[in-house]
N, CA, C and O atoms as CSV, one atom per row, in Angstrom:
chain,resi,resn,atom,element,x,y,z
A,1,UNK,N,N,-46.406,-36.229,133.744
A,1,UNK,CA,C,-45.499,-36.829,134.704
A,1,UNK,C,C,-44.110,-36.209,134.525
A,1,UNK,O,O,-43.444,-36.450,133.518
A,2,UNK,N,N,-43.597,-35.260,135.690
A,2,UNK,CA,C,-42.146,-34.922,136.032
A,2,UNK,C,C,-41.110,-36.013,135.552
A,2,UNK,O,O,-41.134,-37.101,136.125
A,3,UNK,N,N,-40.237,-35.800,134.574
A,3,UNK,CA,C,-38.936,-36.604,134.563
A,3,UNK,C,C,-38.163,-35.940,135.559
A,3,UNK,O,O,-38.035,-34.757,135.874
A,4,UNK,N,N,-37.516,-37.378,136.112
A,4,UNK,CA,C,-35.812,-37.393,137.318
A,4,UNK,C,C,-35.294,-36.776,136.081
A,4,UNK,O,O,-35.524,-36.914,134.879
A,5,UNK,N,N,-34.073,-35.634,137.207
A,5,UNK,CA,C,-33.063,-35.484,136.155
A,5,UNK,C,C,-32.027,-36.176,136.748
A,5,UNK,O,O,-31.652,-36.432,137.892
A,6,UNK,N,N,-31.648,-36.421,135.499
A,6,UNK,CA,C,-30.208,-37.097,135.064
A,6,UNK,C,C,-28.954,-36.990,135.802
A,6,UNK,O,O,-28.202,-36.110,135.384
A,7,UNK,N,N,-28.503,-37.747,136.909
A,7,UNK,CA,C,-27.221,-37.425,137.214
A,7,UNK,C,C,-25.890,-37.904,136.734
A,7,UNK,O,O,-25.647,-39.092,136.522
A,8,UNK,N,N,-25.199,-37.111,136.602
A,8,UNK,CA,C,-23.926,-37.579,136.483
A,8,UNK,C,C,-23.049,-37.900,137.003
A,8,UNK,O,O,-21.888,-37.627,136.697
A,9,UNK,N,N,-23.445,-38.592,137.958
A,9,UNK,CA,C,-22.402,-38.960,139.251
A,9,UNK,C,C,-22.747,-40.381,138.936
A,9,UNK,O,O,-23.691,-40.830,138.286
A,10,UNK,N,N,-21.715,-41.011,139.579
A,10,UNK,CA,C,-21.613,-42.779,140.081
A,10,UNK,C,C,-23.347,-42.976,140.676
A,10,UNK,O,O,-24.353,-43.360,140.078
A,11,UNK,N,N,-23.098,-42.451,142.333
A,11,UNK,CA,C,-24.440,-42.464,143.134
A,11,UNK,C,C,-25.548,-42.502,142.312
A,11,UNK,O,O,-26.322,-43.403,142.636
A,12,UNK,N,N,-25.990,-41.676,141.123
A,12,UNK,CA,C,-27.564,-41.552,140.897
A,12,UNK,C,C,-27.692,-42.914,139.842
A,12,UNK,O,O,-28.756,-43.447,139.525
A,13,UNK,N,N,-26.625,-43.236,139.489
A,13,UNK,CA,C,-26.753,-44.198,138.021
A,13,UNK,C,C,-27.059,-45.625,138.923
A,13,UNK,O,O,-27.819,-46.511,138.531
A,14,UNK,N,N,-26.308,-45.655,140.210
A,14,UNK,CA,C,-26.184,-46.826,141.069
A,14,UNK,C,C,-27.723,-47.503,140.986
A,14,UNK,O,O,-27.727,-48.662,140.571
A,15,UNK,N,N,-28.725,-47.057,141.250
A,15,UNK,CA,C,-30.045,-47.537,140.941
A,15,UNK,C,C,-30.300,-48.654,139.896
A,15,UNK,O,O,-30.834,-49.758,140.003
A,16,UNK,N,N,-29.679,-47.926,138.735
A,16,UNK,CA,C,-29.517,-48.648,137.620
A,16,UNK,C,C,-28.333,-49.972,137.243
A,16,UNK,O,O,-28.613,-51.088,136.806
A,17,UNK,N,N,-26.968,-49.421,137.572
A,17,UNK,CA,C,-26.410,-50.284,137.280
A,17,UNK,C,C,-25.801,-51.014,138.251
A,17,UNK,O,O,-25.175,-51.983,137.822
A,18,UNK,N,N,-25.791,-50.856,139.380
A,18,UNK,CA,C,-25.223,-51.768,140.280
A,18,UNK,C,C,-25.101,-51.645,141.433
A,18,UNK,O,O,-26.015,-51.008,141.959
A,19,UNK,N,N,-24.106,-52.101,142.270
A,19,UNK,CA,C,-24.560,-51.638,144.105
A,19,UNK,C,C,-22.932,-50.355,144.591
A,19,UNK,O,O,-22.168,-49.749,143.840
A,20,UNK,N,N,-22.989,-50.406,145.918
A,20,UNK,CA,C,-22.571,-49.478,146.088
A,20,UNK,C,C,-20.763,-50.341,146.282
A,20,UNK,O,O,-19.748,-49.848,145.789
A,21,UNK,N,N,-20.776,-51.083,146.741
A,21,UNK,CA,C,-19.243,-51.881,146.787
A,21,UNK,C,C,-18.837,-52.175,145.348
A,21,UNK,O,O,-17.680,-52.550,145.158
A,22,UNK,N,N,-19.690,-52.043,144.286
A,22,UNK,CA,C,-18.989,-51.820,142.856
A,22,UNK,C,C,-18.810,-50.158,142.686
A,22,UNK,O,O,-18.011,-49.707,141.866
A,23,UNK,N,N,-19.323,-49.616,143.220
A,23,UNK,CA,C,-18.327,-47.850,143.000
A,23,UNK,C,C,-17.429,-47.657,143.612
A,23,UNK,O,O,-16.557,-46.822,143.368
A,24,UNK,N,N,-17.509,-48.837,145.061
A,24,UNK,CA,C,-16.296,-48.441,146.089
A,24,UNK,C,C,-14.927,-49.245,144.725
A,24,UNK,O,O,-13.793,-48.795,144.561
A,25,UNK,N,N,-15.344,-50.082,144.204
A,25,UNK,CA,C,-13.808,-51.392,143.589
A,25,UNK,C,C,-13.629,-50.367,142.359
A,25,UNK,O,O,-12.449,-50.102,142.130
A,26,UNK,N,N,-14.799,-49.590,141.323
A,26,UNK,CA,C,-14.285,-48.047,140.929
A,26,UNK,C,C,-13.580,-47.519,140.826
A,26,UNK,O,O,-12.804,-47.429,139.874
A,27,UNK,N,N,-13.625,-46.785,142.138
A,27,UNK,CA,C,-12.901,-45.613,142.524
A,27,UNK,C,C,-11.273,-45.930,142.675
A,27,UNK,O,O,-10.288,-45.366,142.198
A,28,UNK,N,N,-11.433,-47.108,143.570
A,28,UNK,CA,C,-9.908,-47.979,143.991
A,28,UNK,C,C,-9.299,-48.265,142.736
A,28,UNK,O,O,-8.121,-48.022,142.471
A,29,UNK,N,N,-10.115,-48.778,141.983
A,29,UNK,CA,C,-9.022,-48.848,140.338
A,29,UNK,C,C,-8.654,-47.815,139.480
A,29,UNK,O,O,-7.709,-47.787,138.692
A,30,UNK,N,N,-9.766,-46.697,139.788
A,30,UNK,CA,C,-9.092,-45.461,139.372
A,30,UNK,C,C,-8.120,-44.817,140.185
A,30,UNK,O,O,-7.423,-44.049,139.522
A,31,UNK,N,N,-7.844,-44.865,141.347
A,31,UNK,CA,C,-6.965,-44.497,142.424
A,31,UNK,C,C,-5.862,-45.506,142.142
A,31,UNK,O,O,-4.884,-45.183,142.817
A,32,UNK,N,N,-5.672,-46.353,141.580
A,32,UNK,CA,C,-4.720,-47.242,141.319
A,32,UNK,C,C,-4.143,-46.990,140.199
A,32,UNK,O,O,-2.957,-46.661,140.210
A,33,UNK,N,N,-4.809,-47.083,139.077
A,33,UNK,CA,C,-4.209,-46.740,137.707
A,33,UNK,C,C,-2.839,-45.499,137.960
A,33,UNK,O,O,-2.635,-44.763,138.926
A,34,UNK,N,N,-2.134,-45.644,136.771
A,34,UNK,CA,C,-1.245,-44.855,136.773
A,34,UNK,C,C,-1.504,-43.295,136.085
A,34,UNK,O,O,-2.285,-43.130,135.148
A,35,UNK,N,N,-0.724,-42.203,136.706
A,35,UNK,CA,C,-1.176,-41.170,136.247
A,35,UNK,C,C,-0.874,-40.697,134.844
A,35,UNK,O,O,0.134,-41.018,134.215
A,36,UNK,N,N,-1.772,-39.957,134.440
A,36,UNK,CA,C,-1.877,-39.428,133.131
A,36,UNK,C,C,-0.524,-38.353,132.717
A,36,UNK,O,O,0.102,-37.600,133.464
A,37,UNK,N,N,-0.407,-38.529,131.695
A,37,UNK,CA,C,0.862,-37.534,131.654
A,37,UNK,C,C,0.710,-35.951,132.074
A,37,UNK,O,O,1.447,-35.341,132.849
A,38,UNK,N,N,-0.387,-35.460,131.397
A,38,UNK,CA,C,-1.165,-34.371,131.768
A,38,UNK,C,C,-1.307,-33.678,133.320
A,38,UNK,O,O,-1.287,-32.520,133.738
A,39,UNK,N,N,-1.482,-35.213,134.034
A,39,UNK,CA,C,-1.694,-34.344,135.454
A,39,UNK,C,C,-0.357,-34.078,135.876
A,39,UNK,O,O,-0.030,-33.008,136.390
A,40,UNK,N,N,0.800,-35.494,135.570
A,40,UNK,CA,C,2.079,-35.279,136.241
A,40,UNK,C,C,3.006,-33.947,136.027
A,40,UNK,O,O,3.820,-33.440,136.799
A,41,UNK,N,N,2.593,-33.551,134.688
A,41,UNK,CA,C,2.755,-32.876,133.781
A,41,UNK,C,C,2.468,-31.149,134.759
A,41,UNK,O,O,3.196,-30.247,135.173
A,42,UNK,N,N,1.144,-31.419,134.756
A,42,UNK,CA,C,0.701,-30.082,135.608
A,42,UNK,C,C,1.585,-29.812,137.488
A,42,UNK,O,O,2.046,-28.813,138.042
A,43,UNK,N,N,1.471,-31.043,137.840
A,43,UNK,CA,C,1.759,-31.434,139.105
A,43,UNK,C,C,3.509,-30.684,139.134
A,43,UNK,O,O,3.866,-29.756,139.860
A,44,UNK,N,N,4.433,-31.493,138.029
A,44,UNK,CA,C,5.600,-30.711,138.148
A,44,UNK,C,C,5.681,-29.335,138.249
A,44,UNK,O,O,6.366,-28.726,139.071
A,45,UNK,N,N,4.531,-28.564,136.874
A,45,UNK,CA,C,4.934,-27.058,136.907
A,45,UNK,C,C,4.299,-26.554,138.441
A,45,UNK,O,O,5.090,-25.718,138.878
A,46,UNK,N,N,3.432,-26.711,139.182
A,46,UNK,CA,C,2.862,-26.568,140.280
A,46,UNK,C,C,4.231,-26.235,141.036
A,46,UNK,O,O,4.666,-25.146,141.410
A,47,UNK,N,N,4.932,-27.894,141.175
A,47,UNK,CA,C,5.832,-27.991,142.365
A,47,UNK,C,C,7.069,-27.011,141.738
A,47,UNK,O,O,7.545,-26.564,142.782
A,48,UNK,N,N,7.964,-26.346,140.489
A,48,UNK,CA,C,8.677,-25.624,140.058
A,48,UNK,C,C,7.497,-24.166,140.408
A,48,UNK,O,O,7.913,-23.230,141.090
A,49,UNK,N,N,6.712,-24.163,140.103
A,49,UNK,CA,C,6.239,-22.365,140.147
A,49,UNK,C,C,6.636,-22.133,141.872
A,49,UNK,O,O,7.375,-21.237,142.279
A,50,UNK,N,N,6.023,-23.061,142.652
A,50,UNK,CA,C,5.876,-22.458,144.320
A,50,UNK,C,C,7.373,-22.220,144.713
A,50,UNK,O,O,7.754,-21.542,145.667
A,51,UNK,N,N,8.383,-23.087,143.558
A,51,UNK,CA,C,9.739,-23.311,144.077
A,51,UNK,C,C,10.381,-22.266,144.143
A,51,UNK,O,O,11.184,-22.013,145.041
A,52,UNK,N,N,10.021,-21.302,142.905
A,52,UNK,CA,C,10.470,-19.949,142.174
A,52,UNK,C,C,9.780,-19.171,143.081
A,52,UNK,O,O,10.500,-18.364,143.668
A,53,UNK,N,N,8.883,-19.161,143.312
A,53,UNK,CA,C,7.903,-17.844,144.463
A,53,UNK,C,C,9.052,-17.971,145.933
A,53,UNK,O,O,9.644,-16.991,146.385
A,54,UNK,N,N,9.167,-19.299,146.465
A,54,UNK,CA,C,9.778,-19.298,147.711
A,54,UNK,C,C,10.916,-18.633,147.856
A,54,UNK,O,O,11.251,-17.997,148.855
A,55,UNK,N,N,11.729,-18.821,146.521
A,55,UNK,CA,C,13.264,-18.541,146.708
A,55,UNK,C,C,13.206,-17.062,146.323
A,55,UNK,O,O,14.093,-16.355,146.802
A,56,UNK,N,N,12.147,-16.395,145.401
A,56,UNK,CA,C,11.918,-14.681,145.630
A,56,UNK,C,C,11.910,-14.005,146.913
A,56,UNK,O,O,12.628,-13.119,147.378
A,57,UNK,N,N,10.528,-14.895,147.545
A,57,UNK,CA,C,10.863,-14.016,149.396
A,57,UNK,C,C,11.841,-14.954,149.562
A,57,UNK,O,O,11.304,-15.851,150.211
A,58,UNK,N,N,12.629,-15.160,149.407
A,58,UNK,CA,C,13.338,-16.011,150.341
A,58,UNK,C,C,13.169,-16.831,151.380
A,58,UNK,O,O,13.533,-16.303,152.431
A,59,UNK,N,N,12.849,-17.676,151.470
A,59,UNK,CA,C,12.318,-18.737,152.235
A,59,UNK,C,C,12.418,-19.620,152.221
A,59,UNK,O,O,11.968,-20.403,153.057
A,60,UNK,N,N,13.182,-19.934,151.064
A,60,UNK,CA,C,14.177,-21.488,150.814
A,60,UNK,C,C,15.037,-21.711,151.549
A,60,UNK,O,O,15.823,-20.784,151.747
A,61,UNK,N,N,15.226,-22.786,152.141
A,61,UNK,CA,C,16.126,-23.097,153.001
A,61,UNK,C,C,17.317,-23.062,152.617
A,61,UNK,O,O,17.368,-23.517,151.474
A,62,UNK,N,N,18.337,-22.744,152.997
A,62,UNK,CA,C,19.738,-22.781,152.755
A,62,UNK,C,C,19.980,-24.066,151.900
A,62,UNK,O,O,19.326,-25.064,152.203
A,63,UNK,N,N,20.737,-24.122,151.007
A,63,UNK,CA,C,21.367,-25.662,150.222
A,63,UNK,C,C,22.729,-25.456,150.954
A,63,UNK,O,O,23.435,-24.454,151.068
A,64,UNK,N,N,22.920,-27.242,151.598
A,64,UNK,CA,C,23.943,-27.350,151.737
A,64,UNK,C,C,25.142,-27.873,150.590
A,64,UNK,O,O,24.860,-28.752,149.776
A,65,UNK,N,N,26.446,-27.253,150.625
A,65,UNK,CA,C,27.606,-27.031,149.311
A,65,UNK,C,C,27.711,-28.744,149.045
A,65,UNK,O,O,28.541,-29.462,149.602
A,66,UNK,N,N,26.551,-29.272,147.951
A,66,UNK,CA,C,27.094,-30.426,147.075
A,66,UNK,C,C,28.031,-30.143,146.877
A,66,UNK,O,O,28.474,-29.049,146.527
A,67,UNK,N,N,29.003,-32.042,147.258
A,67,UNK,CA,C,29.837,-32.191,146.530
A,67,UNK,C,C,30.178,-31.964,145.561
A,67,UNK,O,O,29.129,-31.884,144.924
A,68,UNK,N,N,31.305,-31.699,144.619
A,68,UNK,CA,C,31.749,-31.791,143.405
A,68,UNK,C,C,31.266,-32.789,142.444
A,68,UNK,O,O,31.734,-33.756,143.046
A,69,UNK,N,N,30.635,-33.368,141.312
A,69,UNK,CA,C,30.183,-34.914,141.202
A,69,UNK,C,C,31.810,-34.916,140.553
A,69,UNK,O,O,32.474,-33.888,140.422
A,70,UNK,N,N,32.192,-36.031,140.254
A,70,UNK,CA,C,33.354,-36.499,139.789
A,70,UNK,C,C,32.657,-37.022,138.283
A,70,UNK,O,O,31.485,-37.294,138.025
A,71,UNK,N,N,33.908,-37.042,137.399
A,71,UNK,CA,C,34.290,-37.185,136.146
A,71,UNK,C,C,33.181,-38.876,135.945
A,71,UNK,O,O,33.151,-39.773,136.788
A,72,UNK,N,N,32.837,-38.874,135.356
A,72,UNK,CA,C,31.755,-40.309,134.892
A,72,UNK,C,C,32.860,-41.501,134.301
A,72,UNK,O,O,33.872,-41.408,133.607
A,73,UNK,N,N,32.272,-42.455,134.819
A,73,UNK,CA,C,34.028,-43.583,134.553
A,73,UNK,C,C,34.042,-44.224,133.318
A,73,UNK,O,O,34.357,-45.412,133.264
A,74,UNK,N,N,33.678,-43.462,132.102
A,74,UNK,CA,C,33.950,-44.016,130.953
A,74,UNK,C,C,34.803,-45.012,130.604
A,74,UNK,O,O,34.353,-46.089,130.216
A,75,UNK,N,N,36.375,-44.741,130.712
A,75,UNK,CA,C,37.177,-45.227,130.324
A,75,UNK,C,C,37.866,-45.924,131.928
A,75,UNK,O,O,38.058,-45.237,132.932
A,76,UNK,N,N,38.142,-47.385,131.819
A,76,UNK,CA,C,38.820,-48.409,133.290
A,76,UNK,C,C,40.114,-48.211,133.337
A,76,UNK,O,O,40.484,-48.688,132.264
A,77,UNK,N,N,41.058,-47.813,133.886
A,77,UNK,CA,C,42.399,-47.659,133.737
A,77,UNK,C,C,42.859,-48.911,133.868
A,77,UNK,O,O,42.383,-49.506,134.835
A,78,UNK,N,N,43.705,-49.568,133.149
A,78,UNK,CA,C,44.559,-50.967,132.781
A,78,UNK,C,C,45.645,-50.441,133.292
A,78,UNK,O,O,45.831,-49.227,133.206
A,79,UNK,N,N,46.481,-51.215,133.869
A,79,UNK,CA,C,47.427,-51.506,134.681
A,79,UNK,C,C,48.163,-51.598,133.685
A,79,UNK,O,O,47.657,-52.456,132.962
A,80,UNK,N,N,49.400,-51.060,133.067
A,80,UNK,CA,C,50.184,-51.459,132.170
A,80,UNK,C,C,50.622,-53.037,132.721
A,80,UNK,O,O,50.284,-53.366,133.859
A,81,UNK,N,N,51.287,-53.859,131.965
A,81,UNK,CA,C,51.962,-55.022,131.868
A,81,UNK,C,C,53.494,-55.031,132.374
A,81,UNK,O,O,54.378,-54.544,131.668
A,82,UNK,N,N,53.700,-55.472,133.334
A,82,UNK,CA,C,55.260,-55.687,133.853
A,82,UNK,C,C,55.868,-56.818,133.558
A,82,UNK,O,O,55.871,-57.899,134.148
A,83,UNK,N,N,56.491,-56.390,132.382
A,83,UNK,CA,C,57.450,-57.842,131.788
A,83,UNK,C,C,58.219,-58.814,131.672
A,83,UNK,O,O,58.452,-59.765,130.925
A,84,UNK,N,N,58.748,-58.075,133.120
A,84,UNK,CA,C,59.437,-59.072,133.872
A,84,UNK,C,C,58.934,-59.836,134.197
A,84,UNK,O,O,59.168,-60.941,133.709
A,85,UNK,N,N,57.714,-59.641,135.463
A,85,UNK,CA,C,56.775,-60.167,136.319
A,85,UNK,C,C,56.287,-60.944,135.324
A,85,UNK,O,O,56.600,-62.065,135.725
A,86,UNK,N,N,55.523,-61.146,133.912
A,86,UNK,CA,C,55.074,-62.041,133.035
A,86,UNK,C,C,56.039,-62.990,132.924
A,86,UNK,O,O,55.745,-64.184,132.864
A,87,UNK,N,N,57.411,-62.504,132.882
A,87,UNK,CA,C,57.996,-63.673,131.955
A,87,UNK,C,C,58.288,-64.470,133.331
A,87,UNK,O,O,58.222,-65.699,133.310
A,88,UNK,N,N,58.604,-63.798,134.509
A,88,UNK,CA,C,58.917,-64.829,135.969
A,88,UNK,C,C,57.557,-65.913,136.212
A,88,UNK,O,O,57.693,-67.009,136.757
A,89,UNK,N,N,56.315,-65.416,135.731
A,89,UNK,CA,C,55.163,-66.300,135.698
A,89,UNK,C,C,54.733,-67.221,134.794
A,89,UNK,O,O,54.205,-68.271,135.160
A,90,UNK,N,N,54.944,-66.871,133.382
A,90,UNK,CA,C,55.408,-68.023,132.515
A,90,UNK,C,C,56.769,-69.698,132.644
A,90,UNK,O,O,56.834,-70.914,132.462
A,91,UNK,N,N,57.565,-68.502,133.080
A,91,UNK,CA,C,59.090,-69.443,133.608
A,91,UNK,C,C,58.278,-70.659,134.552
A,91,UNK,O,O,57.860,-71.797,134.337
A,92,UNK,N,N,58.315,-69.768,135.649
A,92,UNK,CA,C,57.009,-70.789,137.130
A,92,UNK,C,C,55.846,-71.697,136.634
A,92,UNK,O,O,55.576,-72.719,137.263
A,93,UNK,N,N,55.033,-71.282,135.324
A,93,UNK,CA,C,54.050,-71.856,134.990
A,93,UNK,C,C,54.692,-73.329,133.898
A,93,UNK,O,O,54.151,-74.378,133.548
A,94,UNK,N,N,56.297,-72.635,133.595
A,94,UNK,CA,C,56.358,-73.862,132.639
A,94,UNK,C,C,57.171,-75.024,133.535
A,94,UNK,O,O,57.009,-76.227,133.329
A,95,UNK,N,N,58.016,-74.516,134.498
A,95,UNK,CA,C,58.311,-75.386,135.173
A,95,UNK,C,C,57.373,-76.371,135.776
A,95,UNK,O,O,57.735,-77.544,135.678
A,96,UNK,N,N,56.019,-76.096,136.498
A,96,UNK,CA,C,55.104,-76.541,137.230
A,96,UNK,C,C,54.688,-77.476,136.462
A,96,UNK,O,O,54.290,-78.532,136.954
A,97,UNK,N,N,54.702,-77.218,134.799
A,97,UNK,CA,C,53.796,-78.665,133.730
A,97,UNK,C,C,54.440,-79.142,133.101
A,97,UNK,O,O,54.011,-79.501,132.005
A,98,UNK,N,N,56.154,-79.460,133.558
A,98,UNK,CA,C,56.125,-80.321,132.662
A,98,UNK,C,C,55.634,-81.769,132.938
A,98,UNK,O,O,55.072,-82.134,133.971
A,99,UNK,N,N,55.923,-82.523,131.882
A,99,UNK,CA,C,55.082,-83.424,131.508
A,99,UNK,C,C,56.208,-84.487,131.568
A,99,UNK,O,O,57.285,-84.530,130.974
A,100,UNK,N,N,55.652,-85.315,132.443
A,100,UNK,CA,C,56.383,-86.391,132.665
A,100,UNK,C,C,55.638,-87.619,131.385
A,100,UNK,O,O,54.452,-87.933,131.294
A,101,UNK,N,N,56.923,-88.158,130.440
A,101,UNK,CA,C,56.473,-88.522,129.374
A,101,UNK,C,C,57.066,-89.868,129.852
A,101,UNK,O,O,56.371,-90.645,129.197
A,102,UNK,N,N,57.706,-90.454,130.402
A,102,UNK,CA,C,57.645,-91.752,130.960
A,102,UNK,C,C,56.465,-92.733,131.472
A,102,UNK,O,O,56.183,-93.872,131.100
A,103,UNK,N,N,55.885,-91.921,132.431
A,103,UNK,CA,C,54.803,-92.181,132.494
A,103,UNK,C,C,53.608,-92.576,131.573
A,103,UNK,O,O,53.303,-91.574,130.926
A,104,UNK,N,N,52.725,-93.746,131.220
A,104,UNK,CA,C,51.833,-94.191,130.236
A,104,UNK,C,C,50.657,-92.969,130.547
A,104,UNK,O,O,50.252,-92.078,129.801
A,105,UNK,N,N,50.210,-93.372,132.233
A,105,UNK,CA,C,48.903,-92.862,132.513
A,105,UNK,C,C,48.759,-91.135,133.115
A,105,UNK,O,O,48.785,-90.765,134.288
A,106,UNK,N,N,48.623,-90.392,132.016
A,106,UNK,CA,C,49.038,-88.614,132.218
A,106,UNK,C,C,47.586,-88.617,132.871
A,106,UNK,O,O,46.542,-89.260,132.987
A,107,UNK,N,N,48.164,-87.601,133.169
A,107,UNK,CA,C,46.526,-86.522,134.411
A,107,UNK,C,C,45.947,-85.799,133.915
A,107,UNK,O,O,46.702,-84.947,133.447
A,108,UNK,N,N,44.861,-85.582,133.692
A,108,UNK,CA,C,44.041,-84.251,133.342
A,108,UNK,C,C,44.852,-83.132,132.929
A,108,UNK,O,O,44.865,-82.677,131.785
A,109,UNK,N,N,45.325,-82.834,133.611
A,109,UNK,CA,C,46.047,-81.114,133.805
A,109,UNK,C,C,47.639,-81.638,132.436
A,109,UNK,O,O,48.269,-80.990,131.600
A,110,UNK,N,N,47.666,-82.753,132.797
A,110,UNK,CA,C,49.342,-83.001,131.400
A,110,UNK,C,C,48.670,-83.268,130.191
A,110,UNK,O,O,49.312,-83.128,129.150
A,111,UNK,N,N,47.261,-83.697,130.129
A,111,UNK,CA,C,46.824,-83.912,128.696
A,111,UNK,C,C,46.250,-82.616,128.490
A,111,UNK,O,O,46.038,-82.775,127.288
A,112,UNK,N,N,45.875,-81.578,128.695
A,112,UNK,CA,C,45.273,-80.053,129.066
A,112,UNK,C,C,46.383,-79.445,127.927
A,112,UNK,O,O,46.356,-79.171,126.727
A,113,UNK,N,N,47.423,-79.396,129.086
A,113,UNK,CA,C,48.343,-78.757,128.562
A,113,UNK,C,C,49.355,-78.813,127.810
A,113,UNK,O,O,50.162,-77.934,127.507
A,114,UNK,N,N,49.251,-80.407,127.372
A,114,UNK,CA,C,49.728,-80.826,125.826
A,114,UNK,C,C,49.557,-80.557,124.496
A,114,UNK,O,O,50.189,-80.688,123.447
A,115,UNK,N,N,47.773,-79.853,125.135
A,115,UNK,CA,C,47.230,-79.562,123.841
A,115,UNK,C,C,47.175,-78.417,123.450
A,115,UNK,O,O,46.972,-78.176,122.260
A,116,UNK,N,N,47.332,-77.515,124.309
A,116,UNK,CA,C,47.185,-75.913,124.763
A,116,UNK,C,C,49.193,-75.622,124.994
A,116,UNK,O,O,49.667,-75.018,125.955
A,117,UNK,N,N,49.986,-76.209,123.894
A,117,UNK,CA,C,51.297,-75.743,124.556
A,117,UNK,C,C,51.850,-74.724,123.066
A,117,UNK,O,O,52.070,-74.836,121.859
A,118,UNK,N,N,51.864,-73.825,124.067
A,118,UNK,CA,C,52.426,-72.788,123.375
A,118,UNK,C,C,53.632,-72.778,122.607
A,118,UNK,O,O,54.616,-73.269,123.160
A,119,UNK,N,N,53.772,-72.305,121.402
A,119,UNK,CA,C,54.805,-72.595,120.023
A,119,UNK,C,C,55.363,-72.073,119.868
A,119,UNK,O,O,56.113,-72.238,118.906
């Protein structure tokens, strides 16, 4: 008696292990999974080799003149301090609290800043 040979495909094993809408859910999860480093890997030098062939004959399209990129914003520029302007806003801020001490029943904002008064 002839032995089947052996396939190595999905299709011939299907007999055996299962139906055909489990090779279709398969394939879809292998089509889903993420790619291997290897292929992306290959896929880049692919898309750099044809890049290098094009721009030999020339056939690359013109690049239009990128901008300049500008300096990366490491450092925030601070506004120096105008000392006048502080001390005219302190003056305004101390006038606005004082604290009427006659009064028994103080407000939020006079017990605040009774406690928070600068020395």
């Amino acid at each position: 008696m002839a032995r089947a040979k052996k396939s190595r495909s999905m299709r011939g094993k299907l007999g055996k292990t299962g139906s055909k809408e489990q090779m279709k859910e398969q394939n879809k999860a292998r089509k889903a999974s993420s790619t291997r480093r290897f292929a992306t890997k290959k896929s880049k030098e692919r898309k750099e080799q044809a890049h290098k062939k094009l721009d030999r004959l020339g056939l690359l399209p013109e690049k239009e003149a990128a901008p300049a990129a500008g300096r990366p914003r490491r450092f925030v520029f601070v506004k120096p301090v105008d000392e006048a302007a502080e001390q005219a806003k302190a003056d305004a801020m101390a006038k606005s609290n004082d604290i009427d001490t006659d009064s028994e029943d103080l407000s939020l904002d006079e017990l605040l800043s009774a406690f928070t008064e600068e020395k």
